[in-house]
C-alpha positions as CSV (number, residue, x, y, z in Angstrom):
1,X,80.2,150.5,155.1
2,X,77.8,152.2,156.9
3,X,78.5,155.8,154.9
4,X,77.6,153.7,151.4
5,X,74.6,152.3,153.6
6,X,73.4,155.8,154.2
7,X,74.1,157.3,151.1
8,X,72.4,154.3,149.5
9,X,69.2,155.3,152.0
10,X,69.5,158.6,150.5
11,X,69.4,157.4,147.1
12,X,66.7,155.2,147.3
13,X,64.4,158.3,149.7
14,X,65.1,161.0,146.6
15,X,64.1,158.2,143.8
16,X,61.2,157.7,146.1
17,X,59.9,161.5,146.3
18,X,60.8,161.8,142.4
19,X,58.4,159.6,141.7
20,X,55.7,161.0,144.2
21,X,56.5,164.2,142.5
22,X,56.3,162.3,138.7
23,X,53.0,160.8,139.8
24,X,51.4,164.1,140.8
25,X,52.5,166.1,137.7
26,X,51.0,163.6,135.6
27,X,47.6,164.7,137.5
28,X,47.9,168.4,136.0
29,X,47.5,167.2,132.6
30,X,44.6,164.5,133.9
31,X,42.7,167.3,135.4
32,X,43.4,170.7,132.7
33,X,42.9,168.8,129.4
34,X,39.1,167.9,129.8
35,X,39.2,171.7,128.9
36,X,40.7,171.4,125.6
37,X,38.4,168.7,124.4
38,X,35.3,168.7,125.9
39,X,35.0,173.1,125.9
40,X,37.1,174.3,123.4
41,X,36.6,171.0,120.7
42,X,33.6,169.9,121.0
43,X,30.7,172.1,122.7
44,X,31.6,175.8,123.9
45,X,31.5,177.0,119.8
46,X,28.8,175.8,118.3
47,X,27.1,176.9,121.8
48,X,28.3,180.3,122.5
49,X,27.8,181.0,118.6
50,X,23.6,180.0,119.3
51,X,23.8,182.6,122.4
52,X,25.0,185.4,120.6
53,X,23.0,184.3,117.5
54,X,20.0,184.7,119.6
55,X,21.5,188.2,120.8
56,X,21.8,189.5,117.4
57,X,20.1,192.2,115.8
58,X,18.1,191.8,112.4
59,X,21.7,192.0,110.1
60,X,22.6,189.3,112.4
61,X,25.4,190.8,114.6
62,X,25.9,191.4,118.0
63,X,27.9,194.5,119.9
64,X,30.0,194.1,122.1
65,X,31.9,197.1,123.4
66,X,30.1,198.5,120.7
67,X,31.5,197.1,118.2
68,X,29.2,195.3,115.5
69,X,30.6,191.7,115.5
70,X,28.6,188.8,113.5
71,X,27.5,186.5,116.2
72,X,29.0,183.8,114.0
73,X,32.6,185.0,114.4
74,X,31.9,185.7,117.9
75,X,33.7,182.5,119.3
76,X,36.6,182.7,116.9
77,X,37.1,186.7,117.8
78,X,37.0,185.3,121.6
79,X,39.8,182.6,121.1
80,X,42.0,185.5,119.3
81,X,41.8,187.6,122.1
82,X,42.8,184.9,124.6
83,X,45.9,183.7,122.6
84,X,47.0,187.8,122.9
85,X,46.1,187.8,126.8
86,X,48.0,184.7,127.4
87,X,50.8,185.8,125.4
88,X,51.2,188.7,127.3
89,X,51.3,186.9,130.5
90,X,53.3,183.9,129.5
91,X,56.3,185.7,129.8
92,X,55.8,187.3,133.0
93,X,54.5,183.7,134.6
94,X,58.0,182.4,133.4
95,X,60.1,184.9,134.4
96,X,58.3,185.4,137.9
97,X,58.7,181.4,138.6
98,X,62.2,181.5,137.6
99,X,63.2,184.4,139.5
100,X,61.2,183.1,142.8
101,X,61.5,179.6,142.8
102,X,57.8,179.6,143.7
103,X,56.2,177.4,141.0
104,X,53.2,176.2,142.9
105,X,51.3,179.2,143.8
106,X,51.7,180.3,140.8
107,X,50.4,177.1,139.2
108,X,47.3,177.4,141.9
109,X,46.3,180.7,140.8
110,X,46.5,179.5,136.9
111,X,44.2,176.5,137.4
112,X,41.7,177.8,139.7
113,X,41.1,181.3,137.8
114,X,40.4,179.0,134.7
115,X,38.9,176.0,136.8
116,X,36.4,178.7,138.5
117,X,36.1,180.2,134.7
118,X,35.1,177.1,133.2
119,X,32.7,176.1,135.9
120,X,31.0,179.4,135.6
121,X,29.7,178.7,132.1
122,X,27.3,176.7,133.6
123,X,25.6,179.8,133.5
124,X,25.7,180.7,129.7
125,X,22.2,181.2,128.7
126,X,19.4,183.2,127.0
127,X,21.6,186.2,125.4
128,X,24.5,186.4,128.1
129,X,27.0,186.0,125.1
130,X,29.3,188.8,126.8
131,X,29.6,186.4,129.8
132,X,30.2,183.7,127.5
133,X,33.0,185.6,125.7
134,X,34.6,186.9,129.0
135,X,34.7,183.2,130.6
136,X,36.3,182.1,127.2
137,X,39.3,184.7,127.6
138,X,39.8,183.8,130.9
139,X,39.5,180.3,130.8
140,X,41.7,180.5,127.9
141,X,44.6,182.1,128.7
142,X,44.4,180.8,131.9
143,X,45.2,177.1,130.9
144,X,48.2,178.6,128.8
145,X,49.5,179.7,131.7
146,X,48.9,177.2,133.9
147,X,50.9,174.9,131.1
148,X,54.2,176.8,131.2
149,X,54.3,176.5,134.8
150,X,53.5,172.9,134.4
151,X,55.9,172.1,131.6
152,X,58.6,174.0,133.5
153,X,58.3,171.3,136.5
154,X,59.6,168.4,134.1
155,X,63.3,169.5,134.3
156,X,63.4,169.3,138.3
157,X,61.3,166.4,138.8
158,X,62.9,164.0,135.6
159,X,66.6,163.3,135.3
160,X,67.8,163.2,131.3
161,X,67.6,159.9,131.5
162,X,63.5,159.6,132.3
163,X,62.3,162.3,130.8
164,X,61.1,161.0,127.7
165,X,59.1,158.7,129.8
166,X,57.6,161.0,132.0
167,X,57.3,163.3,129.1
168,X,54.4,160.8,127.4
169,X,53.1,159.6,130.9
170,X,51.9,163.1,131.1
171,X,50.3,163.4,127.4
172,X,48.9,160.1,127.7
173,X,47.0,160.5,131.0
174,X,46.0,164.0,129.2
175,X,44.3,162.2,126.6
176,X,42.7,159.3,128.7
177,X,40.9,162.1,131.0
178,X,39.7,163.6,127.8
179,X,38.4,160.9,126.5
180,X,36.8,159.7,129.6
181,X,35.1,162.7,129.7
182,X,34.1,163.7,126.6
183,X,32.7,159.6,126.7
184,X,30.7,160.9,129.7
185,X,29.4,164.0,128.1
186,X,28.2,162.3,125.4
187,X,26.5,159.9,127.1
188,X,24.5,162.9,128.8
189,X,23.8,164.9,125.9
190,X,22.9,162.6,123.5
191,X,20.3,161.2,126.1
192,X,19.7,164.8,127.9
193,X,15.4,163.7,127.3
194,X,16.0,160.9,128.9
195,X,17.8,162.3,131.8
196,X,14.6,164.8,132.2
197,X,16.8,168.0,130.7
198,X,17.2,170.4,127.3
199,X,19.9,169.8,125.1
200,X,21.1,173.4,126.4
201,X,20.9,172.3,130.3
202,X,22.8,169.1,128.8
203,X,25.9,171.6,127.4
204,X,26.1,173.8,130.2
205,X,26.3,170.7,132.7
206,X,29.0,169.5,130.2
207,X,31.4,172.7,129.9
208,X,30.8,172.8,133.7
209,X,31.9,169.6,135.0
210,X,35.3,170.3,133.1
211,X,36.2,173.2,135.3
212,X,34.9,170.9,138.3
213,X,37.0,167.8,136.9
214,X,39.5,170.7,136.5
215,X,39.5,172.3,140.1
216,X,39.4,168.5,141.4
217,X,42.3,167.3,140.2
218,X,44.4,170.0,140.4
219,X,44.2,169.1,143.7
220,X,47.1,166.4,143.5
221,X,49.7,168.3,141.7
222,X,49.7,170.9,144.2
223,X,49.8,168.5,147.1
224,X,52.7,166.7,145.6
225,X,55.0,169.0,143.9
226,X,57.8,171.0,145.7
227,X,58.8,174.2,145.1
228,X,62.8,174.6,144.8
229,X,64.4,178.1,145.5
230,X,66.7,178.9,142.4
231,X,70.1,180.5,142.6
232,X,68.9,183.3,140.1
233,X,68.7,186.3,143.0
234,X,64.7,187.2,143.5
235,X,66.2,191.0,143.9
236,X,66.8,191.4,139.9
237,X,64.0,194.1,138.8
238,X,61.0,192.6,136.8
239,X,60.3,192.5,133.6
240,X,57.5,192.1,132.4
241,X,55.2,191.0,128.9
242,X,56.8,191.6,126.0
243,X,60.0,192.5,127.4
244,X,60.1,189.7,128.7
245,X,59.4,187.9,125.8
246,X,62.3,189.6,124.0
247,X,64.8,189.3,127.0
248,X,63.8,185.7,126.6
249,X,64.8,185.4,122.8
250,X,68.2,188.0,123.1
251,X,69.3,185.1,125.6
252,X,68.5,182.2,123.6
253,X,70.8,183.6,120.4
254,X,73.3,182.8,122.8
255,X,71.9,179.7,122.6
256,X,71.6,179.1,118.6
257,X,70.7,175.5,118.4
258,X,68.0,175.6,121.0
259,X,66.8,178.7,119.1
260,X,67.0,176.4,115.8
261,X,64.8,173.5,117.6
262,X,62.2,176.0,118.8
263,X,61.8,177.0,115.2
264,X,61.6,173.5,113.9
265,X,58.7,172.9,116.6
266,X,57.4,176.2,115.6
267,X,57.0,174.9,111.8
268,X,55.9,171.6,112.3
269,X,53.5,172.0,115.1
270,X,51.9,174.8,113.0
271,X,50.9,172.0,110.9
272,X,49.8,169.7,113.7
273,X,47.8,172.5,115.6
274,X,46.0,173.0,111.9
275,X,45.2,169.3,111.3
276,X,43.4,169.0,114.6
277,X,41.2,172.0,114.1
278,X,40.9,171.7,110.5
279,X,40.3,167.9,110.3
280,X,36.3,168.3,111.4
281,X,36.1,170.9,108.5
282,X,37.3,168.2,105.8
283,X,34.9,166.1,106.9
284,X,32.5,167.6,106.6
285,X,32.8,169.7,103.7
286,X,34.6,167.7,101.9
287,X,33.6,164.0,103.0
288,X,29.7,164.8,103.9
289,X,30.3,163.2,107.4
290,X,27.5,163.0,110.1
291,X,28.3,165.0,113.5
292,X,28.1,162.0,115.2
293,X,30.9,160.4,112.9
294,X,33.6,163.8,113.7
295,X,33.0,163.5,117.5
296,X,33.2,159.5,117.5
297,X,36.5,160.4,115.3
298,X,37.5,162.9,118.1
299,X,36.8,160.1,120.7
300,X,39.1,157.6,118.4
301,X,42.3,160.3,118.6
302,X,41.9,160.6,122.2
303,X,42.1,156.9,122.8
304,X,44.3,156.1,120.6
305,X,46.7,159.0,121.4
306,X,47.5,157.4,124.8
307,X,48.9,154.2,123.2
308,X,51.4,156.6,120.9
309,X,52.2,158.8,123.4
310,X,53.5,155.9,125.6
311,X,54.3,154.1,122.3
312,X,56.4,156.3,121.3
313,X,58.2,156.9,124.7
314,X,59.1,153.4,124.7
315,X,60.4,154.2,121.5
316,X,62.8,156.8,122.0
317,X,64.5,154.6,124.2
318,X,65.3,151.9,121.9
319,X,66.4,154.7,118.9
320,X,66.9,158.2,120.0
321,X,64.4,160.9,121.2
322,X,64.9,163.1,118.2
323,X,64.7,160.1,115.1
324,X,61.9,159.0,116.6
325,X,60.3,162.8,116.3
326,X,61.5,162.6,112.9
327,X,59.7,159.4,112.3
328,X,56.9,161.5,113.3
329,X,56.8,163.6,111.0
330,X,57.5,161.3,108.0
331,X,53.8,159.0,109.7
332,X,52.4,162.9,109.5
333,X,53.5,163.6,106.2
334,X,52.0,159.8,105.0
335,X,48.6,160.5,106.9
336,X,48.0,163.7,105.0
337,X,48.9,162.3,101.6
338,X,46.8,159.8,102.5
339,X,43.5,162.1,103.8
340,X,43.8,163.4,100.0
341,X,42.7,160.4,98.4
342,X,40.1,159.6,101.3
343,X,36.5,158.8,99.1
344,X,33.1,161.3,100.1
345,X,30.6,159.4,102.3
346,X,33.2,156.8,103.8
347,X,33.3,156.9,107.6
348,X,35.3,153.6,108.0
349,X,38.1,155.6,106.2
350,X,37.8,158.6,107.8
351,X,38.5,156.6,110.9
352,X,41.5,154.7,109.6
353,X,42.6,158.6,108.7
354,X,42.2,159.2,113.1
355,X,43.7,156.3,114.0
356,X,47.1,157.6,112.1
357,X,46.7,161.2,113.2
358,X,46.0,159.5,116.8
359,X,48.9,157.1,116.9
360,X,51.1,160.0,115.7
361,X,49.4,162.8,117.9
362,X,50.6,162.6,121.2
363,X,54.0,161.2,121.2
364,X,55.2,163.9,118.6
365,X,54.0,166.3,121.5
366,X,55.4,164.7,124.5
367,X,58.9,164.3,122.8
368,X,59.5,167.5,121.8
369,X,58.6,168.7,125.0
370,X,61.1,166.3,127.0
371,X,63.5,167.2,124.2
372,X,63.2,170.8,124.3
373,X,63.9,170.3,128.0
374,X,67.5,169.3,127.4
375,X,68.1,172.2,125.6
376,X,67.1,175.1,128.5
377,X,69.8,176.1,130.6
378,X,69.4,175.6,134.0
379,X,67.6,177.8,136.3
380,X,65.5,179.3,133.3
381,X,62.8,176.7,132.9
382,X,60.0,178.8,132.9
383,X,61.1,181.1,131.2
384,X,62.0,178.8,128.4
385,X,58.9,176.9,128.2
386,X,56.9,180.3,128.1
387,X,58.6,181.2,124.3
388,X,57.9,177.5,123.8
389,X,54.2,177.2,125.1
390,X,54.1,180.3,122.9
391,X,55.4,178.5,119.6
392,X,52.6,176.0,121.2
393,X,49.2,178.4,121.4
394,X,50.2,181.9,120.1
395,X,51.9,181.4,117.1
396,X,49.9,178.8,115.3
397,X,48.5,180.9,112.5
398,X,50.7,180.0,109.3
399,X,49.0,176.5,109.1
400,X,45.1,177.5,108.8
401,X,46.1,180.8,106.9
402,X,47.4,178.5,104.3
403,X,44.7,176.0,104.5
404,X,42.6,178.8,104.0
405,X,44.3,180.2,101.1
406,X,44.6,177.0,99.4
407,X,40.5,176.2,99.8
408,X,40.3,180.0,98.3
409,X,42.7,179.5,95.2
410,X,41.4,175.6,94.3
411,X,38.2,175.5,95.6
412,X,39.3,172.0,97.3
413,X,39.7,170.6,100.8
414,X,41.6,168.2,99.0
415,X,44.3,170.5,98.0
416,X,43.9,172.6,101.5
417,X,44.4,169.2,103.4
418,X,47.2,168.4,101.3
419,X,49.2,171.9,101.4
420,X,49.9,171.6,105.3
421,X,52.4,168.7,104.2
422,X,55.1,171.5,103.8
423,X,54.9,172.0,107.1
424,X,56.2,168.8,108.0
425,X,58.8,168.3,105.1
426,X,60.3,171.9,106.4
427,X,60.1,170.6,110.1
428,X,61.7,167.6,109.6
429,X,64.2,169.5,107.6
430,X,65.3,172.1,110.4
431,X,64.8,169.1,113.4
432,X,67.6,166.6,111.2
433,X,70.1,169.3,110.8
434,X,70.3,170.0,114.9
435,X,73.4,168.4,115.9
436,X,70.9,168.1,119.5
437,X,73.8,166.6,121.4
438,X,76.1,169.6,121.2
439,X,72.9,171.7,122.1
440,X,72.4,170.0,124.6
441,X,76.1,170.7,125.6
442,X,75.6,173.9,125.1
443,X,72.6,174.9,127.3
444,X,74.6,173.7,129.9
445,X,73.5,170.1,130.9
446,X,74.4,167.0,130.8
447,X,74.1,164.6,127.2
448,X,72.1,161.5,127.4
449,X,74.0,158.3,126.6
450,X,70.8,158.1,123.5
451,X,68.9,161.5,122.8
């Protein structure tokens, strides 16, 4: 009796610090993704492209390195050269944390070289477009990263069982923070005369407080999760960048079905990836919406994307992790046929079209990931989440080269918008023919009793 009463103590003391640890990993996503839509969404382009347009010469571009750039492409160029940093040290963040065990300084470094990146923008002004650029690459790559260490944490903290769960908890404290913030920042710049400032102070005190809100928070993560030594020997020689990429991929085609999912998430979250940064383009162009009407609209996904992320997760526990994905992508596949149709000079429908892409948004994000989880063999976590974080950030380019194409060929938005559903009839293709409980299996872990 008293042996089952111990072990019973024990039981109840490691449910206890899983938790903990659940509770302070949801914190990363709270404090990192205030980046993603209050810099990179909403204010750091339009921004940095006024600095360097006010750096230009006479044609109207700017020269940096000596190389004539048109300030308006400045920002884009910037967010091209990120994606190629953090792709190059992906790999190597994986592979270090696998190899070490040691997750957490790791994940410090990441979040406070983009935390202190994203603060310093503060002091983008005049023509300091070069600083502007510089802050962008390394606040950039830095929170793609800081995301593979992150993601890799949800295998040791989440049994099979919870991870769907935990999965959306993240996303959906993600998105609250976002919108909370970006609800803030509005509030400032749209009033920055009464508040006694310039629209410009108003930016820079906006893309600042992210890398505070970012640095602050971080704080909790890194107080709560442990590191765990792996039995993969720390003595095995380095490999780093690319090398590691393709060490990476040789081992997963001994692992074809969780080679076969990372494809399918390649495909459809191509199309995801190019909804979200295409979506303010349609309606504009195509719809003649206000600026006030897209960032109310971006405000509307963010709130609404916690309901489906935990939605969702509630979900997958009544039908399966991977038909609920697929359901997904069939409410995807609707929303777009439905955005073709959407009448110029309508906002109410425009926001109907969020709400779908909101409800929809985050839970097809946070069950792939807790999917995609089941399918790494132990040990390699990082390692694995670095091809997928790359499948995430680096290789989303299909999606707006079609859209572009499209817009070039028709002349239509309409069309453009419409095109990207292939991307999620092919995705939903690849996903249904995964026999995911033998891949699971096969990676080496153990099958949920509903996956």
């Amino acid at each position: 009796m008293g042996g089952d009463t111990v072990r019973a103590r024990q039981t109840a003391d490691e449910a206890a610090q899983r938790r903990r640890e659940q509770r302070g990993w949801y914190f990363y996503d709270w404090a990192c993704s205030v980046y993603s839509t209050s810099v990179l969404t909403v204010f750091l382009g339009p921004y940095l492209t006024a600095v360097a347009e006010s750096a230009a010469d006479a044609d109207g571009f700017v020269h940096p390195l000596g190389i004539p750039v048109r300030a308006g492409s400045f920002f884009a160029y910037c967010v091209s050269v990120s994606v190629v940093v953090a792709i190059v040290l992906m790999p190597f963040a994986g592979a270090a944390a696998d190899r070490t065990g040691r997750r957490k300084p790791l994940l410090a470094t990441a979040a406070y070289v983009g935390a202190g990146a994203t603060t310093g923008l503060f002091f983008l002004d005049g023509h300091r477009y070069l600083l502007g650029g510089l802050l962008l690459i390394v606040a950039n790559a830095s929170v793609a990263v800081s995301m593979v260490l992150y993601n890799s944490y949800l295998p040791q903290i989440a049994p099979p069982e919870e991870r769907d769960a935990v999965s959306s908890r993240g996303w959906a404290f993600g998105y609250a923070a976002g919108a909370l913030v970006l609800l803030a920042n509005l509030a400032l710049f749209t009033a920055h005369d009464s508040f006694g400032i310039s629209e410009a102070m108003a930016v820079r005190i906006c893309l600042a407080s992210a890398g505070l809100w970012w640095g602050l928070f971080a704080l909790v993560p890194l107080k709560r999760l442990r590191d765990r030594r792996t039995a993969r020997t720390s003595a095995a020689p380095p490999v780093h960048g690319w090398r590691q990429l393709a060490s990476t991929v040789r081992d997963m085609r001994n692992k074809p079905l969780t080679l076969a999912f990372l494809l399918a998430y390649l495909v459809y979250n191509d199309g995801i990836q190019t909804v979200i940064s295409q979506a303010s383009v349609y309606g504009s162009r195509e719809l003649g919406l206000s600026q006030s009407t897209l960032i109310t609209a971006v405000l509307m996904v963010q709130v609404l994307a916690v309901a489906g992320a935990l939605g969702m997760g509630r979900l997958a526990r009544l039908c399966g992790t991977r038909r609920t994905i697929l359901g997904s992508l069939a409410a995807w596949t609707a929303t777009l046929a439905a955005g073709y149709f959407l009448p110029a000079g309508a906002p109410l429908w425009f926001f109907v079209l969020a709400a779908g892409i909101g409800l929809v948004l985050g839970g097809s994000q946070a069950l792939s990931r807790s999917l995609f989880s089941h399918l790494i063999p132990p040990g390699k976590e990082a390692e694995y989440f670095a091809a997928y974080e790359m499948s995430d950030r680096g290789m989303s380019w299909l999606g707006p080269l079609l859209f572009g194409l499209t817009y070039q060929l028709t002349g239509s938005y309409r069309d453009a918008v419409v095109s990207l559903v292939a991307f999620f009839v092919i995705g939903f293709v690849l996903l249904a023919r995964i026999p995911v409980g033998r891949a699971i299996a096969d990676a080496g872990n153990p099958v949920p009793g509903r996956i």
